[in-house]
SERO-4910 file (N, C-alpha, C, O; in steps of 0.05 Angstrom, whole numbers):
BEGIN
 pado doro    nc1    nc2    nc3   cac1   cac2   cac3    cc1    cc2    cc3    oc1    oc2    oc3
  Unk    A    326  -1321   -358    328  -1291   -362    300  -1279   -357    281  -1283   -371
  Unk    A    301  -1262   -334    275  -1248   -335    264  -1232   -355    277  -1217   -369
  Unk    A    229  -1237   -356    226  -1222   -391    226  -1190   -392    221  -1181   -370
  Unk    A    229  -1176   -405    224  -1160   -398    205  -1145   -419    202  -1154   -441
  Unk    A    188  -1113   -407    167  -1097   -416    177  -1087   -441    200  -1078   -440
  Unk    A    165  -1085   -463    168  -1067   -481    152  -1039   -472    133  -1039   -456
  Unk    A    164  -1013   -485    155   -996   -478    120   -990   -483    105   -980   -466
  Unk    A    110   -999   -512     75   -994   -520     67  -1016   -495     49  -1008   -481
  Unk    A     81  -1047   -487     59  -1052   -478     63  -1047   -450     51  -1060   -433
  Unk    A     82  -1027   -444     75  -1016   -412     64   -997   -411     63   -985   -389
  Unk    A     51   -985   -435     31   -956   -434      1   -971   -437    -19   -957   -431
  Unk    A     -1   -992   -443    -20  -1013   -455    -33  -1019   -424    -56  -1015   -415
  Unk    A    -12  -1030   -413    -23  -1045   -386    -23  -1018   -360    -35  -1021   -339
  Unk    A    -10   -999   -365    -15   -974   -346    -34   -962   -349    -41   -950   -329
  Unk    A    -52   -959   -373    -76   -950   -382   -101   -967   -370   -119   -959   -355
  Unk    A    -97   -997   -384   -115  -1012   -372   -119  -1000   -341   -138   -986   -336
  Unk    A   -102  -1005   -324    -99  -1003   -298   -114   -975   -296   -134   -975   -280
  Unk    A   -109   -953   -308   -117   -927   -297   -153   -934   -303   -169   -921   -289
  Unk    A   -161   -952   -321   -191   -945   -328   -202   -970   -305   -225   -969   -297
  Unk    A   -186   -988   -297   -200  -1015   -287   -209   -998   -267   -230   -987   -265
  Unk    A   -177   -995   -241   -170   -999   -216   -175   -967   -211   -190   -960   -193
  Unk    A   -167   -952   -223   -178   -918   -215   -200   -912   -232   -209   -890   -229
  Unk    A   -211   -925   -248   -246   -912   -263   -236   -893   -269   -245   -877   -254
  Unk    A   -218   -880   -286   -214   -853   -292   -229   -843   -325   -229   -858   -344
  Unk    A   -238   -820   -325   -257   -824   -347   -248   -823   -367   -224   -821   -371
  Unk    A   -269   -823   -389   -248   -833   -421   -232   -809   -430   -209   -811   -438
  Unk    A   -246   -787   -430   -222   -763   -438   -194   -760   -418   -172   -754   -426
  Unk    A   -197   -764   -402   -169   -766   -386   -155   -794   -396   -132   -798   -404
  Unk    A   -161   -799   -394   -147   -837   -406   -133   -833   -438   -112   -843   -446
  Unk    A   -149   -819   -450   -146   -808   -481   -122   -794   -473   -100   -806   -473
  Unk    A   -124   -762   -463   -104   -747   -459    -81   -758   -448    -59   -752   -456
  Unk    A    -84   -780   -424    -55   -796   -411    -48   -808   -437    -23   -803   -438
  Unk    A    -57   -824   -462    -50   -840   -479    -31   -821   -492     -8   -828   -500
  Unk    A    -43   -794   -496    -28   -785   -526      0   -767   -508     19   -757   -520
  Unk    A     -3   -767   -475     27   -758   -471     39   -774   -469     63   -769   -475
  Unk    A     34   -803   -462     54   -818   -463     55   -835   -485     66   -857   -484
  Unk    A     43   -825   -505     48   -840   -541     73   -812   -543     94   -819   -554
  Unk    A     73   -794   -538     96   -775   -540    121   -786   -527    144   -786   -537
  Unk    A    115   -793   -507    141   -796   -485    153   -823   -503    177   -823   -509
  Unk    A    134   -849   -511    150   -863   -520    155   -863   -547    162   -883   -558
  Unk    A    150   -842   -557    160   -834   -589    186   -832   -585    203   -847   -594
  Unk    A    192   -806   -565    219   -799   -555    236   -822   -544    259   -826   -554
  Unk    A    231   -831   -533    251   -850   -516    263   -869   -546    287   -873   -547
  Unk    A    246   -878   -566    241   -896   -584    270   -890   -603    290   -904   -609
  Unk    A    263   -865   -608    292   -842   -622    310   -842   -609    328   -831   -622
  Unk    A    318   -848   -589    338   -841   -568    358   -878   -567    379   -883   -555
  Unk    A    335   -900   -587    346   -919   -578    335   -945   -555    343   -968   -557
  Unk    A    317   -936   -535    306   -948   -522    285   -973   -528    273   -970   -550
  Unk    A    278   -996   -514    265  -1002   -533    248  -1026   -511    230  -1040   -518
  Unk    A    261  -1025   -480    249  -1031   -458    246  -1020   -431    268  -1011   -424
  Unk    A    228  -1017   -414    226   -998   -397    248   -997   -377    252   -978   -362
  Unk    A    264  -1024   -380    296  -1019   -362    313   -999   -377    332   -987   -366
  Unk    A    308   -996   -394    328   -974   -407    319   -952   -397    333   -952   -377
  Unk    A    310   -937   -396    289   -912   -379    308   -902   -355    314   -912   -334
  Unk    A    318   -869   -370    330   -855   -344    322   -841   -331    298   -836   -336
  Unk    A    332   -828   -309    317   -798   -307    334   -777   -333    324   -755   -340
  Unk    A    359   -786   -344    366   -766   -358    340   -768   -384    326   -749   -391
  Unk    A    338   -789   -392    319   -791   -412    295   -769   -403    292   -749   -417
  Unk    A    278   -772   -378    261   -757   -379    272   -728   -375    267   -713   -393
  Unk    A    287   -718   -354    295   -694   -364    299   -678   -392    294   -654   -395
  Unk    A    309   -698   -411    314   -694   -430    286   -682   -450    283   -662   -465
  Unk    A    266   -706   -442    247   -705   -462    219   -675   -449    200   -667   -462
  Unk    A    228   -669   -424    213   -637   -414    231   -621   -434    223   -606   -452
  Unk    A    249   -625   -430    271   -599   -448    258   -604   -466    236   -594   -463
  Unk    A    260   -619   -495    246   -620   -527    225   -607   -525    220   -587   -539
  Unk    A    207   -621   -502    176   -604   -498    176   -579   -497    157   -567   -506
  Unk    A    194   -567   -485    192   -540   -479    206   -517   -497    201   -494   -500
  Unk    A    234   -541   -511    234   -531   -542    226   -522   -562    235   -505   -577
  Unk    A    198   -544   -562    176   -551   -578    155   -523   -580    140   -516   -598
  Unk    A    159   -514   -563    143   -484   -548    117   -494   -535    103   -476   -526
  Unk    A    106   -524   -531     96   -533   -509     85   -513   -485    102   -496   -479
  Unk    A     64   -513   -474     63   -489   -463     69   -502   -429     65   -525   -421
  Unk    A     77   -483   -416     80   -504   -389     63   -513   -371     71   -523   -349
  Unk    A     44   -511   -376     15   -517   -363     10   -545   -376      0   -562   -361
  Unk    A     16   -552   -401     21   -582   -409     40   -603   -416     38   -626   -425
  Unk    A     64   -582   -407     87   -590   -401     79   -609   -371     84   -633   -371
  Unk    A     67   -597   -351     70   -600   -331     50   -618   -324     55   -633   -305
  Unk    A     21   -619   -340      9   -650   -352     19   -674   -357     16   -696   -345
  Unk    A     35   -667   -383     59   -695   -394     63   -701   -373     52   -721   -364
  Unk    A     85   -684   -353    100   -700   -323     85   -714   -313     89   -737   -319
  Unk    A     63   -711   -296     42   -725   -279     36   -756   -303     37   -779   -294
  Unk    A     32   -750   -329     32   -780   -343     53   -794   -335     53   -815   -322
  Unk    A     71   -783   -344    101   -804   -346    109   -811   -309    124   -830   -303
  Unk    A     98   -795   -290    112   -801   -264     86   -833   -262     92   -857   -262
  Unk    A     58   -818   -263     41   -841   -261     48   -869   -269     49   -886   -252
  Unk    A     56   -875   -301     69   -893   -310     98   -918   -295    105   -942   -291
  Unk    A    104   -892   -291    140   -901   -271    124   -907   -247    119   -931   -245
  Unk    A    117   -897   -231    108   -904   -205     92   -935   -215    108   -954   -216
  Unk    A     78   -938   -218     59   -958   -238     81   -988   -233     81  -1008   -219
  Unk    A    100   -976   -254    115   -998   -270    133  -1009   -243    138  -1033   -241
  Unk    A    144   -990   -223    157   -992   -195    138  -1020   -172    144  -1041   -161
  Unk    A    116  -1005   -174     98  -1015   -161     92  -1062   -165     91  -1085   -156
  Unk    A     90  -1038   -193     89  -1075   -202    117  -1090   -212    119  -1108   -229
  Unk    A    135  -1080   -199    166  -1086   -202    182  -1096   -235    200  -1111   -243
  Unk    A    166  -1081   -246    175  -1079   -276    204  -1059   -276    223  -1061   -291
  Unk    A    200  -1040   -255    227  -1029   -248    238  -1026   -227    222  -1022   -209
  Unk    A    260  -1027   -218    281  -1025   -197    273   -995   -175    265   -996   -152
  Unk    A    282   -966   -194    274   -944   -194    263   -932   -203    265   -938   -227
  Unk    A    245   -912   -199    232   -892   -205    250   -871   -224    266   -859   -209
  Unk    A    251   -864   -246    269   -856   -263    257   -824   -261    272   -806   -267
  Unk    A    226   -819   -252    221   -794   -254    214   -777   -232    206   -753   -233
  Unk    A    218   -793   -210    216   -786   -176    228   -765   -176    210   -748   -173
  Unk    A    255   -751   -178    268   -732   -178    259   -713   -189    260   -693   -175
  Unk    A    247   -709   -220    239   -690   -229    226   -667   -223    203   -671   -216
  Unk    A    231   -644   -224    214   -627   -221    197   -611   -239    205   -601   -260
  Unk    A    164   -608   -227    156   -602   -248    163   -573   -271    179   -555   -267
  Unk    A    153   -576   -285    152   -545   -294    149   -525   -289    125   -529   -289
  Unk    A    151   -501   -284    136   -478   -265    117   -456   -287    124   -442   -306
  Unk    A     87   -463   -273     66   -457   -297     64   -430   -284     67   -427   -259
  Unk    A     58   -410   -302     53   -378   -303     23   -376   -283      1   -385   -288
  Unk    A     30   -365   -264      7   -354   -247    -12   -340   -259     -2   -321   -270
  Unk    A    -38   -341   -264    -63   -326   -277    -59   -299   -261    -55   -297   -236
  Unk    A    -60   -278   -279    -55   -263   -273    -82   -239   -265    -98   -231   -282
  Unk    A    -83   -229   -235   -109   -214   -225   -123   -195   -249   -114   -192   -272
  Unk    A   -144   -184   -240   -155   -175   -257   -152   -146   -239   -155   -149   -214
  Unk    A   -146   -124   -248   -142   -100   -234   -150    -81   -255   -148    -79   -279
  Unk    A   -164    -61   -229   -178    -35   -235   -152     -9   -240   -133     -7   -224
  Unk    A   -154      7   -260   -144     37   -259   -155     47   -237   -175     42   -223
  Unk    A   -129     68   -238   -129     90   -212   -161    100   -218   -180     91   -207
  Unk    A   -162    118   -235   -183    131   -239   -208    117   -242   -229    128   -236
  Unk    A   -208     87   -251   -234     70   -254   -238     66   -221   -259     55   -213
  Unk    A   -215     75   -201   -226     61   -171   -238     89   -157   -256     91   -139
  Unk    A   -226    107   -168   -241    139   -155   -268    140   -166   -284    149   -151
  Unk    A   -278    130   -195   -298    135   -204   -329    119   -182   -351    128   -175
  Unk    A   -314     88   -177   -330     77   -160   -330     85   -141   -354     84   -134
  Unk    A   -315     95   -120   -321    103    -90   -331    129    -95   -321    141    -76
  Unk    A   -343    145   -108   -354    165   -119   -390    157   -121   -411    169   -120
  Unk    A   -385    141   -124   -415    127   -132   -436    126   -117   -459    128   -126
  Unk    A   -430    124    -89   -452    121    -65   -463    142    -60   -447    160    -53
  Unk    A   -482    147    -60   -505    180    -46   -488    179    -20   -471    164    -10
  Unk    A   -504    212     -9   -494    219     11   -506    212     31   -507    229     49
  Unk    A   -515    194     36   -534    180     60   -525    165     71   -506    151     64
  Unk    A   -535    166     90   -524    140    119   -510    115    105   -487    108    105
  Unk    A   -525    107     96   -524     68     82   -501     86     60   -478     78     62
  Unk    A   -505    106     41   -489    110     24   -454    120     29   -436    115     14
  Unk    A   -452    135     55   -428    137     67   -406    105     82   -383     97     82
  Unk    A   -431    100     93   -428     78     92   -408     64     79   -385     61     84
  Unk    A   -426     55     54   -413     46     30   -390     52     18   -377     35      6
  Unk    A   -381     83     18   -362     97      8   -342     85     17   -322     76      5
  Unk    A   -350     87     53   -316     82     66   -307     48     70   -285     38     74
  Unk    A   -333     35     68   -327     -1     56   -308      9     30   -284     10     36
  Unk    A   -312     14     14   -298     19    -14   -273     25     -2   -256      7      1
  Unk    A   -268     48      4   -251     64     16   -223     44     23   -199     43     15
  Unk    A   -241     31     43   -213     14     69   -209    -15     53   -192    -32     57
  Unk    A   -234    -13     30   -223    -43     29   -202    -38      7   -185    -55      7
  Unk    A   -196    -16    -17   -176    -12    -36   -150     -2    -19   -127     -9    -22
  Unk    A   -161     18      2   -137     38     22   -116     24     34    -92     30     38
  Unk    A   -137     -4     41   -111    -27     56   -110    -49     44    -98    -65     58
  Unk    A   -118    -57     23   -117    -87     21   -133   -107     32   -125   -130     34
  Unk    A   -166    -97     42   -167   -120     62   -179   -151     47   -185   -149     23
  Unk    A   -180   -167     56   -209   -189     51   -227   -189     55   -233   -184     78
  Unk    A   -245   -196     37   -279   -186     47   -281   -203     74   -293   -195     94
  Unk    A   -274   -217     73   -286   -227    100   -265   -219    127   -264   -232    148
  Unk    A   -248   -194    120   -237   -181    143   -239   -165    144   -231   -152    164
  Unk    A   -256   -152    117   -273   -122    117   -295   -122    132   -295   -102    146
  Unk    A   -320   -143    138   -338   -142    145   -339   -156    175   -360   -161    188
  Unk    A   -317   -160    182   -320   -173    211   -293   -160    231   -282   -171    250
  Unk    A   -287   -134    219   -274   -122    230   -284    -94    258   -300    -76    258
  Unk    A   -268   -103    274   -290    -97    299   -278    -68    301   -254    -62    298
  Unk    A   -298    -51    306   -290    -22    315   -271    -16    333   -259      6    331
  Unk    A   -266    -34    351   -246    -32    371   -205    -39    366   -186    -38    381
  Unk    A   -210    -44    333   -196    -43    315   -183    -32    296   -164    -39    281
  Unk    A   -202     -4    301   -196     18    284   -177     38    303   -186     46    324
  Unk    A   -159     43    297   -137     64    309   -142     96    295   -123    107    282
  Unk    A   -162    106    297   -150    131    271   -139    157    277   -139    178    265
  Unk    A   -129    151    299   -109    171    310    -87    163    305    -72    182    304
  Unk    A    -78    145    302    -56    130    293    -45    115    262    -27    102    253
  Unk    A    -73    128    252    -84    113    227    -74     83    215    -66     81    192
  Unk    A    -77     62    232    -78     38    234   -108     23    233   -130     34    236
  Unk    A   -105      3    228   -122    -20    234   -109    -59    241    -97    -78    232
  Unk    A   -121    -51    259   -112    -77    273   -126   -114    259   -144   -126    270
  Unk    A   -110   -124    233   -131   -140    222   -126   -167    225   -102   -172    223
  Unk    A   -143   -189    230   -142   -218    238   -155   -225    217   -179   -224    211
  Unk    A   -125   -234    201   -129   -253    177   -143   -285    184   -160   -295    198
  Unk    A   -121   -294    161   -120   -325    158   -113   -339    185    -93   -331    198
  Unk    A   -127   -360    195   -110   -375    216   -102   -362    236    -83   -368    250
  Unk    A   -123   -337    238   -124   -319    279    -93   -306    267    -86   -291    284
  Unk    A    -74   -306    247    -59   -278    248    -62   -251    243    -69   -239    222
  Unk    A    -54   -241    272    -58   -209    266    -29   -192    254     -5   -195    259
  Unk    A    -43   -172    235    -25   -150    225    -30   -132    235    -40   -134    257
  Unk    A    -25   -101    220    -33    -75    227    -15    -62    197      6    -61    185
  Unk    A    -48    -51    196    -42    -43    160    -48    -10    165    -59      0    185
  Unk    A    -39      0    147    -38     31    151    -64     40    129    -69     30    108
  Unk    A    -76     62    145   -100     70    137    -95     99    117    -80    117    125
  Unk    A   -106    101     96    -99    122     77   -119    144     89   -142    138     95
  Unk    A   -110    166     93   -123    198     96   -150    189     89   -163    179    107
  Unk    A   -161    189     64   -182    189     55   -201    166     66   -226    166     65
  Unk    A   -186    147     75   -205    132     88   -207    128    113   -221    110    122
  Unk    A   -188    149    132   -197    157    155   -219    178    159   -238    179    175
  Unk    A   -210    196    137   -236    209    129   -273    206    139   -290    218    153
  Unk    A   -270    176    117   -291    172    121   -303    153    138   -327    151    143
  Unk    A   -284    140    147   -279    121    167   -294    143    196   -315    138    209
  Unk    A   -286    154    198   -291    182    221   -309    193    221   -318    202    242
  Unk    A   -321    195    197   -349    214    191   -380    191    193   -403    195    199
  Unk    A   -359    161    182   -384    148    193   -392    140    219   -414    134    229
  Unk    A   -367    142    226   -371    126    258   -380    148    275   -393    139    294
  Unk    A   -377    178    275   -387    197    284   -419    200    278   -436    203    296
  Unk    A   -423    197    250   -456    210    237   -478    189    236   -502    192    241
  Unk    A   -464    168    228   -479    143    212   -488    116    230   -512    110    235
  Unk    A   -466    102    240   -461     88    254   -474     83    279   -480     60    286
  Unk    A   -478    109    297   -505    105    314   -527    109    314   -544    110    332
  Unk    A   -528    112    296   -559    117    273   -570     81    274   -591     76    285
  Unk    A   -557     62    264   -554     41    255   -556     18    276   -567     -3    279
  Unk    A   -540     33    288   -535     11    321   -559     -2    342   -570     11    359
  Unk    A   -562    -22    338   -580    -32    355   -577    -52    382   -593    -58    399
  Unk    A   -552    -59    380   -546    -70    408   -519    -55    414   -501    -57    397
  Unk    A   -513    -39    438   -488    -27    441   -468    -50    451   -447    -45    462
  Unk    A   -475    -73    447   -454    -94    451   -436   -104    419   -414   -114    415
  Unk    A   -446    -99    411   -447    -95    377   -425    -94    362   -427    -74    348
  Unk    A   -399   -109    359   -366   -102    360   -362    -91    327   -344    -78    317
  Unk    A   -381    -99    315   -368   -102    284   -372    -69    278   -385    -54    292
  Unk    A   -359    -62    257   -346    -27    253   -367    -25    234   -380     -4    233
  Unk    A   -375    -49    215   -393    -36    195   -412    -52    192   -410    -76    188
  Unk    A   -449    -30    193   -459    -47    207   -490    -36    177   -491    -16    163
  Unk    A   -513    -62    179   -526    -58    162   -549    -39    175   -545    -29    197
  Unk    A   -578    -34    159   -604    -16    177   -601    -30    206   -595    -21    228
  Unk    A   -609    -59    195   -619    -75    218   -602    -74    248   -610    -85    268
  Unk    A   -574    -56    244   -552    -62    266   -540    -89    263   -529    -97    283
  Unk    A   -539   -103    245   -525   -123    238   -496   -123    227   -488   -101    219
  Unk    A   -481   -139    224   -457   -132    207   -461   -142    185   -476   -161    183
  Unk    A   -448   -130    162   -456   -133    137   -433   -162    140   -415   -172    153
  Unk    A   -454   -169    113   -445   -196     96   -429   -190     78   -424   -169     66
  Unk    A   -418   -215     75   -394   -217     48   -412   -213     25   -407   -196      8
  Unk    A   -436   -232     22   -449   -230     -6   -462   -198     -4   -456   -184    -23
  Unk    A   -477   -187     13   -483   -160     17   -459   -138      3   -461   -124    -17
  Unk    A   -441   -141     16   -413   -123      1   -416   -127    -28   -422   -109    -43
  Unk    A   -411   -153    -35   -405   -169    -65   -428   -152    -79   -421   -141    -99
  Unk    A   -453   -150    -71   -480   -141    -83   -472   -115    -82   -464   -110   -105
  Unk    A   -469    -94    -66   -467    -68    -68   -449    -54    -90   -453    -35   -105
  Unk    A   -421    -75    -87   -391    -71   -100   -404    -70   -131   -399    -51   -146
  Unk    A   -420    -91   -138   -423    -95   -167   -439    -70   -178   -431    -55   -196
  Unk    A   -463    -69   -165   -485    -42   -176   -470    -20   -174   -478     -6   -193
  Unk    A   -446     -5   -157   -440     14   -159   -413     10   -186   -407     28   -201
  Unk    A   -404    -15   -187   -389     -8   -209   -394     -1   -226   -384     16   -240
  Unk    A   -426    -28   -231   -441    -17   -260   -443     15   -265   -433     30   -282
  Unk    A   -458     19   -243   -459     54   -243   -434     75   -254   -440     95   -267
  Unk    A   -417     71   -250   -394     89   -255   -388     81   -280   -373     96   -293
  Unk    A   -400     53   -294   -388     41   -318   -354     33   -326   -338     36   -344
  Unk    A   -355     19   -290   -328      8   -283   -329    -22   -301   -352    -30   -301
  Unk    A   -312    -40   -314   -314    -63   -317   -292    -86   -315   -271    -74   -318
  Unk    A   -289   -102   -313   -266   -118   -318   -279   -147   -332   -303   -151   -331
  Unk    A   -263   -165   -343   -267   -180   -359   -271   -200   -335   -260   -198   -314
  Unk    A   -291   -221   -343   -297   -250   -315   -317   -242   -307   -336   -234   -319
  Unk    A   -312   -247   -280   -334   -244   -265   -351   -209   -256   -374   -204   -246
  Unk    A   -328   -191   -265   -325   -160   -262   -315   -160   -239   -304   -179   -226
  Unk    A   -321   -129   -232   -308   -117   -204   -320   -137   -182   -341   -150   -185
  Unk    A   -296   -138   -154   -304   -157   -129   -285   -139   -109   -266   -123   -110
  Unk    A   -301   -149    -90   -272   -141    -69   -243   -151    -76   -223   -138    -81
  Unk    A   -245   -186    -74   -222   -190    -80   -198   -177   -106   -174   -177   -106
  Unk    A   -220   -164   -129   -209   -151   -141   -197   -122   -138   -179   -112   -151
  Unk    A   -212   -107   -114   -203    -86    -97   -172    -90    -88   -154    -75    -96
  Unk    A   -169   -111    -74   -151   -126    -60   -127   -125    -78   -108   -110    -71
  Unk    A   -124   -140   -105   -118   -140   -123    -99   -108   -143    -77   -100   -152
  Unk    A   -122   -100   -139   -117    -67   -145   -100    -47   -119    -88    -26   -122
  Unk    A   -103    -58   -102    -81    -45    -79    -56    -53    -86    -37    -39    -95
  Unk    A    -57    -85    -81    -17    -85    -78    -20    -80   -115      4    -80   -119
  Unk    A    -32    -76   -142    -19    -72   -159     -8    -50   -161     16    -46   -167
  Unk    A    -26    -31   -154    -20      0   -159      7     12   -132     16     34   -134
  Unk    A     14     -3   -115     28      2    -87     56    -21   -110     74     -6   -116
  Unk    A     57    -33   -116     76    -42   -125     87    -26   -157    112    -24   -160
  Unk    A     73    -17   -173     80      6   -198     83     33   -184     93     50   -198
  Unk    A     76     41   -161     95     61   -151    119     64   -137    129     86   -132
  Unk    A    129     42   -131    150     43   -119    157     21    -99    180     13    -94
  Unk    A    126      7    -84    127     -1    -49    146    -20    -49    147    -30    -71
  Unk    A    163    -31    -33    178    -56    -36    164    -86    -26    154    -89     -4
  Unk    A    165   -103    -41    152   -128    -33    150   -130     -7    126   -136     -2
  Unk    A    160   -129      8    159   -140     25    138   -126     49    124   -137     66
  Unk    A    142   -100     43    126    -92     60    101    -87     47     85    -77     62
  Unk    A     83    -94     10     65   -107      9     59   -137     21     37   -146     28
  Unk    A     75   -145     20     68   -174     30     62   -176     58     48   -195     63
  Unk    A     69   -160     82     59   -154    102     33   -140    108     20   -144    128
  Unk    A     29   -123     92      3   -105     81    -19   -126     85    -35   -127    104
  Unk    A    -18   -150     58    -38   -165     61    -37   -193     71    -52   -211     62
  Unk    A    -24   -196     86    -30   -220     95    -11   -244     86    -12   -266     97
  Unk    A      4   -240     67     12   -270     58     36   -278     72     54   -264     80
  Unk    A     34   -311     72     51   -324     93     77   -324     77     99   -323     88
  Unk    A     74   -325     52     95   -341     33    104   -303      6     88   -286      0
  Unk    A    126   -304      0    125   -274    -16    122   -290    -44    116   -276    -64
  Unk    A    126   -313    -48    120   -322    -78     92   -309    -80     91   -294    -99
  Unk    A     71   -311    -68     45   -303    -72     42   -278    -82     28   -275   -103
  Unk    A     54   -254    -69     56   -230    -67     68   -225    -98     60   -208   -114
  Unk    A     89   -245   -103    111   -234   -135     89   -236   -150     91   -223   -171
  Unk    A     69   -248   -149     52   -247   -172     42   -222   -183     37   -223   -207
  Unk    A     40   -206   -173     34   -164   -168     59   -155   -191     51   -143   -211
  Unk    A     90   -160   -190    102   -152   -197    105   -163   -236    116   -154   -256
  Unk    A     92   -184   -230     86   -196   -262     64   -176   -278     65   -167   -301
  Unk    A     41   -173   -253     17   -155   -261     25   -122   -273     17   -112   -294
  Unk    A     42   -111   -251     59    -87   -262     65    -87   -289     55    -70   -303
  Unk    A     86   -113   -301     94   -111   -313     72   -109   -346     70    -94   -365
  Unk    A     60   -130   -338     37   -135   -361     21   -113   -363     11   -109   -385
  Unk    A     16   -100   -347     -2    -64   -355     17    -52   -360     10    -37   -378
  Unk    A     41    -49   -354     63    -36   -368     69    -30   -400     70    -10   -414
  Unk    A     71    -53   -405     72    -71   -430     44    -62   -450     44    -51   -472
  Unk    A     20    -70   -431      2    -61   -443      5    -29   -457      4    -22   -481
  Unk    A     10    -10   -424      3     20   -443     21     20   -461     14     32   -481
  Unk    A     46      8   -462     67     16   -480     58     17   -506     65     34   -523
  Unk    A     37     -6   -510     35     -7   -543     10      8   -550     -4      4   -570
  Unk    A      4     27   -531    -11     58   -539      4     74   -549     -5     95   -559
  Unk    A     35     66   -549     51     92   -565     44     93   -597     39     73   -612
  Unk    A     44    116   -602     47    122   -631     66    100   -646     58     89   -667
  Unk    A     90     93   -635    107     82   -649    105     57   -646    121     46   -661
  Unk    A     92     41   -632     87     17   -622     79      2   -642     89    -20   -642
  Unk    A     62      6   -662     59    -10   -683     65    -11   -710     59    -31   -723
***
């Protein structure tokens, strides 16, 4: 009769293995121990008492308790990666036939949710720049990068020959050489127009020169240059957000939020900015909801 594993000493010898053969360090080795001192608590209750016994209903079973448990799913979804590690393990070294947790799917952990500016905290900052060359400038960087959604690094390497503002378009080359065409708000044709008229050949030093926005030197501005400007004018207005503070990408952020709590339909945010996939984009519609939620409990009656 072949012998077979008890359950402690197949967490015993899967451990060894994770510290020999993967060097994995001691707090992870710790944390793998105490999800799968969980997993075989459960199985233990259920009756089990060798790793041939081991279903996938069993593990199904034992995410459900977890998540019963009010477990949060971010370590819900930890546990899994223990217990698949284990099974794969125990497969490998033919302690089992099947993989009992191959099938499983993980948990689905809550997307961190952007950090986004008020309407009025985004007027206050594009307000901020003097009226000067470099400072108009600045305005209409602000401007196009909240007006459309862009990425800093499609704000600053966007070529003049790209700008439509008769049509009020912009022609933009994302991720991976794809082009869109995002629609330009009044106000930042505006200024879009007044720079490229006033400012812009002020600046210019090689007329070969493609990029739309350009530094003294006739250069095109930098990502970290933007990032540097973006922050001092926030400070200035006494704009803040919690982290890192205001960024472009948080500009970005603040477009599809505020275009999604008025009305826009996904999809044609999700074409706005770029994304290949609309799971990415639903994340906006969680954000809605959570400032929603938020003002609500400014009511009088809320507490």
């Amino acid at each position: 009769m072949a012998r077979r594993l008890g359950l402690d000493e197949a967490v015993d010898l899967h451990l060894d293995h994770l510290k020999v053969e993967r060097g994995l360090a001691r707090h992870t080795l710790e944390a793998y121990g105490r999800d799968l001192a969980r997993f075989v608590g459960f199985l233990t209750e259920r009756g089990r008492a060798d790793v041939d016994d081991i279903t996938a209903l069993d593990v199904t079973d034992f995410l459900i308790a977890l998540a019963e448990s009010g477990l949060a799913a971010r370590s819900r979804a930890r546990t899994l990666v223990a217990v698949r590690g284990l099974c794969k393990h125990l497969v490998a070294e033919r302690w089992l036939e099947a993989d009992p947790a191959t099938l499983i799917d993980s948990p689905r952990t809550a997307k961190r949710l952007p950090g986004v500016l008020g309407e009025q905290a985004v007027t206050r900052l594009i307000a901020q720049p003097p009226d000067t060359g470099r400072g108009r400038r600045d305005a209409a960087m602000i401007e196009l990068a909240y007006a459309s959604g862009l990425r800093v690094s499609e704000l600053v390497s966007l070529p003049i020959a790209d700008v439509n503002l008769n049509a009020g378009f912009v022609r933009v080359t994302g991720k991976g050489g794809k082009t869109r065409l995002v629609p330009l708000g009044e106000a930042a044709r505006d200024r879009i127009t007044k720079y490229i008229d006033e400012d812009r050949p002020a600046q210019l030093r090689d007329p070969a020169e493609r990029a739309l926005f350009l530094t003294d030197r006739g250069r095109p501005m930098t990502r970290q240059a933007f990032w540097k400007l973006l922050r001092a004018y926030s400070i200035q207005a006494g704009v803040r957000l919690p982290g890192s503070g205001v960024s472009p990408h948080k500009l970005r952020h603040s477009f599809a939020t505020h275009l999604v709590e008025r009305g826009a339909d996904l999809r044609a945010v999700q074409a706005m900015l770029g994304h290949a996939d609309i799971s990415t984009t639903e994340v906006y519609t969680h954000v809605s909801r959570a400032r929603m939620i938020e003002q609500a409990r400014k009511h009088p009656r809320a507490r």
